[in-house]
C-alpha positions in Angstrom: 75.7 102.4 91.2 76.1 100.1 94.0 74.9 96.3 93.5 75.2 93.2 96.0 75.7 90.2 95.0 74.5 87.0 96.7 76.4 87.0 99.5 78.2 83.3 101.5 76.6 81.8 104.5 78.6 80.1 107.1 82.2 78.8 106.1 84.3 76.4 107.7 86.1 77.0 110.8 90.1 76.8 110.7 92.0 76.3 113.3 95.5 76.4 114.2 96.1 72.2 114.1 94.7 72.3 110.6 96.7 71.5 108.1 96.6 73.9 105.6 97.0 76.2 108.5 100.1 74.9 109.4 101.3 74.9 105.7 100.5 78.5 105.8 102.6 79.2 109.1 105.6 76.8 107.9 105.9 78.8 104.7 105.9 82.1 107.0 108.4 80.4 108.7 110.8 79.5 106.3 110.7 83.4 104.5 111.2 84.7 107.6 108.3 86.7 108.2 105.9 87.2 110.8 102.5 88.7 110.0 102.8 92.4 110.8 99.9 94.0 111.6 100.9 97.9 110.4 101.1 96.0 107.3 97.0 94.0 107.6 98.7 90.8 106.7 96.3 88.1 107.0 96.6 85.5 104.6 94.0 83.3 103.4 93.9 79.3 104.4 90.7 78.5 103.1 90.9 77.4 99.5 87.1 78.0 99.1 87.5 81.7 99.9 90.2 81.4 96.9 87.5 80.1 94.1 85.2 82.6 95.8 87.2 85.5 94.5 87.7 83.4 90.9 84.1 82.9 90.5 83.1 86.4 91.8 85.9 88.5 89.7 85.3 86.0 87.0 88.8 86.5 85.1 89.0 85.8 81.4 92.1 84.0 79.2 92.1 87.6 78.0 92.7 89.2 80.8 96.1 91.5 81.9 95.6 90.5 85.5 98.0 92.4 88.4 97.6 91.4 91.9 98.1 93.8 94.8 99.9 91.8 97.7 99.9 88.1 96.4 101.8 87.3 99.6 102.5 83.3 99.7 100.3 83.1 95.8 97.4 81.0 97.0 95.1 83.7 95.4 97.8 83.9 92.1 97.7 80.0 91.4 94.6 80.4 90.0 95.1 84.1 88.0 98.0 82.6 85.8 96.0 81.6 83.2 95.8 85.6 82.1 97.3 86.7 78.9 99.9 88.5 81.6 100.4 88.4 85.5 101.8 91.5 87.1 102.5 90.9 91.0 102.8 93.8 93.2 104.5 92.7 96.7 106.0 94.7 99.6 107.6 91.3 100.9 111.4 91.0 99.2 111.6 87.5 100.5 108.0 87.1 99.1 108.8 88.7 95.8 111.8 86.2 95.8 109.5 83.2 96.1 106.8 84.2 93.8 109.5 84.9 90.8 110.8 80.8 91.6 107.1 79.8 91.4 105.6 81.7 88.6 108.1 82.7 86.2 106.3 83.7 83.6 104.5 86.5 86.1 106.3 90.1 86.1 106.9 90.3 89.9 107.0 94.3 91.4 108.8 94.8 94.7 107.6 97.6 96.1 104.3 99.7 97.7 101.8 99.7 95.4 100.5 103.2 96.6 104.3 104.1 94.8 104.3 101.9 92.0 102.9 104.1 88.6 100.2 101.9 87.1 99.0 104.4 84.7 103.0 104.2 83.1 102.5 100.4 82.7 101.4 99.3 78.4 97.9 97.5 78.2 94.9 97.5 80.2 94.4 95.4 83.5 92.1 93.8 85.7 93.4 94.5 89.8 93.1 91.7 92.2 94.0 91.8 95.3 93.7 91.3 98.9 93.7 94.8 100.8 95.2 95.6 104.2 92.2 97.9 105.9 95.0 100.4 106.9 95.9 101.3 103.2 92.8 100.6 101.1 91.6 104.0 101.0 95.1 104.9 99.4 94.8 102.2 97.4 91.4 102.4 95.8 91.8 106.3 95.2 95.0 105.1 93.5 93.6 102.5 91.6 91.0 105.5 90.5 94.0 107.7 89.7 95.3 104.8 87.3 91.8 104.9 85.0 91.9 103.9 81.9 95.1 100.9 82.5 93.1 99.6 84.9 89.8 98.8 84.1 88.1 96.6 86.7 89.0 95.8 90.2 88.0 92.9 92.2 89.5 93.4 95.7 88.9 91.7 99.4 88.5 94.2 101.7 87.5 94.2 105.4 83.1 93.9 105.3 82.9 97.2 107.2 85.4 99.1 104.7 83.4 96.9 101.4 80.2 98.4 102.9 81.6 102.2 103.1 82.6 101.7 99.0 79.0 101.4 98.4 76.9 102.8 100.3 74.8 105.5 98.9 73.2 109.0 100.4 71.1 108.8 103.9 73.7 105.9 104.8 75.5 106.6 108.4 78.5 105.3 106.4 78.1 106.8 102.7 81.2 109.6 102.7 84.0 110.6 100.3 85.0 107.2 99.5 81.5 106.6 98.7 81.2 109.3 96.5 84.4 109.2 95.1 84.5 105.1 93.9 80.8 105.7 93.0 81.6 108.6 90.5 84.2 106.9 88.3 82.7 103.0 88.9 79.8 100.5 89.3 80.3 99.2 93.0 79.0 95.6 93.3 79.4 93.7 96.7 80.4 90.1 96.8 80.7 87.3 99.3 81.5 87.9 102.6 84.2 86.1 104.5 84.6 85.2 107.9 87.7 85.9 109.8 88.3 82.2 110.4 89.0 81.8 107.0 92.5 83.8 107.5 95.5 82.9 109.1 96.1 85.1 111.7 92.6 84.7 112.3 90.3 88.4 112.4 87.9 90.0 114.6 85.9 90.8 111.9 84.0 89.5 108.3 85.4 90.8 105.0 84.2 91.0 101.6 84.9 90.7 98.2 84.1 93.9 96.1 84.1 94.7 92.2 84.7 97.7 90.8 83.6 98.1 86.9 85.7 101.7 86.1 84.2 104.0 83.5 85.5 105.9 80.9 84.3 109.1 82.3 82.8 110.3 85.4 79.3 109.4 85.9 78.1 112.9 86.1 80.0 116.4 85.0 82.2 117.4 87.7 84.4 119.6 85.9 87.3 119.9 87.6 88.0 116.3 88.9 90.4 118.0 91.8 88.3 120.3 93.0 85.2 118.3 93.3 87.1 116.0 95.6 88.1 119.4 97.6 84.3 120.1 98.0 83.1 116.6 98.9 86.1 116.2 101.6 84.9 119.6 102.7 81.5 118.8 103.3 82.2 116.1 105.3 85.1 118.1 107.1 82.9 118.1 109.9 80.2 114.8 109.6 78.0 115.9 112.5 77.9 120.0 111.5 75.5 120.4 108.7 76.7 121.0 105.5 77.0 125.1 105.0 79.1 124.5 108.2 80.9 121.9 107.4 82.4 123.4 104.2 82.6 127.0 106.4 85.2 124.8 109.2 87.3 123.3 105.8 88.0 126.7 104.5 87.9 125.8 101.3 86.6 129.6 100.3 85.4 132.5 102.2 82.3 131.6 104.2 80.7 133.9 102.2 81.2 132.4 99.0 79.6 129.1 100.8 76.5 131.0 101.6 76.4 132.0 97.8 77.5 129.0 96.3 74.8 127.0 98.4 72.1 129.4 96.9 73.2 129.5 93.3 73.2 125.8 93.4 69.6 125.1 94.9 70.8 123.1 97.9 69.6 123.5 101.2 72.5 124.3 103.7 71.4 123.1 106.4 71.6 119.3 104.8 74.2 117.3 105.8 76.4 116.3 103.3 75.5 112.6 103.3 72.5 113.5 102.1 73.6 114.7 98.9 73.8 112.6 95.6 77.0 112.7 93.5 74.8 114.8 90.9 74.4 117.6 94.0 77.9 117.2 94.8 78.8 118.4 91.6 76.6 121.0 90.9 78.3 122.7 94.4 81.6 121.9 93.6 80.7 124.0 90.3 78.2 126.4 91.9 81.6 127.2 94.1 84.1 127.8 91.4 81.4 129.6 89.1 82.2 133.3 88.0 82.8 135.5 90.6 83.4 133.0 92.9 86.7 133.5 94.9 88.8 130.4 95.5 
């Protein structure tokens, strides 16, 4: 499910006399905007990091390509060559810029957590650079948009990339794990170190692909109520699992002890123990006749 690519060494060091780091603040400058924090806008100055993400997410002439946050469209330069360019930006003065440059590229002003991809006519391929803040949101709306989008190549803070795939026994494996996991095949890129940004970060990111399937990889029945049980059974991460769905009130605690029975499963697991498969047998163990929800 989860796959890692080889991942970048080193990287070059930027600092703020170089000049493509002064480009990058000059063109700030000039649009008025400061990098706001709330908002995780860092934007990349090193234009390796750029043909990183190209040769990772491997974009084809074919292609419907939208981009989540193209921001000053160092990253978009190099997606035009798509059979169509949809930009998503939260930046009017951004959005402004990007329509002068690319004019061919359908430019979206607006929150992409808000925008309706599903409504949009063909099938796409998401890139994008992610603030950490909103990329839960995004990714489970990006898994909320399956089938128009199809494939998702995304930078993401390393520690958040990690969470995506990491699989059962992991410290850090948890509903986004299981959740990305069950609808696509998680592969791990290069990482990136926060020098390569401009404000600079703390911390390495990484570029992450996510192949969506048609279906869910196992049976999960109800798709909503599946992601009920997960989040409930890691309601409480340090509680074991019988107790952990008991503190979410999902059911009456009864129905856990019976559930957790009828299913096999052990309740005094914790829940990041349990494979998607086990997941789903619960979530269906729970709503099974005679089961009061």
């Amino acid at each position: 499910m989860a796959k890692q690519h080889q991942r970048r060494q080193g990287g070059t060091s930027w600092s703020k006399g170089d000049s493509r780091v002064r480009e990058v603040a000059r063109e700030l400058r000039d649009r008025r905007v400061a990098p706001r924090k709330e908002r995780g806008q860092n934007f990349v100055v090193d234009p390796s990091v750029i043909e990183e993400i190209i040769t990772f997410g491997n974009p084809s002439p074919e292609e419907h390509i939208i981009e989540i946050g193209p921001g000053l469209g160092a990253l978009t330069a190099r997606l035009q060559g798509g059979a169509s360019l949809t930009l998503i930006e939260i930046e009017s003065s951004f959005c402004r810029a990007l329509e002068r440059r690319f004019p061919d590229a359908d430019v979206i002003e607006g929150d992409v957590r808000s925008v309706d991809i599903g409504a949009l006519e063909g099938t796409f391929t998401v890139f994008g650079n992610l603030p950490y803040v909103f990329s839960s949101d995004i990714i489970f709306h990006l898994i909320a948009s399956i089938p128009t989008v199809s494939r998702a190549v995304l930078l993401l803070q390393r520690e958040f990339a990690e969470r995506v795939a990491a699989g059962p026994g992991s410290r850090t494996y948890g509903v986004l794990s299981v959740m990305a996991q069950l609808w696509s095949d998680v592969t791990l890129g290069p990482r990136i170190p926060g020098t390569s940004f401009h404000p600079t970060t703390q911390v390495e990111s990484q570029v992450l692909k996510l192949d969506f399937l048609t279906k869910p990889r196992v049976e999960v029945g109800d798709p909503f109520w599946f992601r009920r049980v997960v989040q409930g059974s890691f309601h409480s991460r340090r509680k074991k699992l019988r107790n952990s769905l008991k503190a979410a009130s999902l059911v009456p605690p009864g129905v856990i002890d019976e559930s957790l029975e009828r299913a096999g499963i052990d309740g005094d697991r914790r829940a990041e123990t349990l494979s998607i498969a086990e997941f789903a047998v619960l979530a269906n163990s729970i709503l099974a006749p005679g089961s009061a929800t």
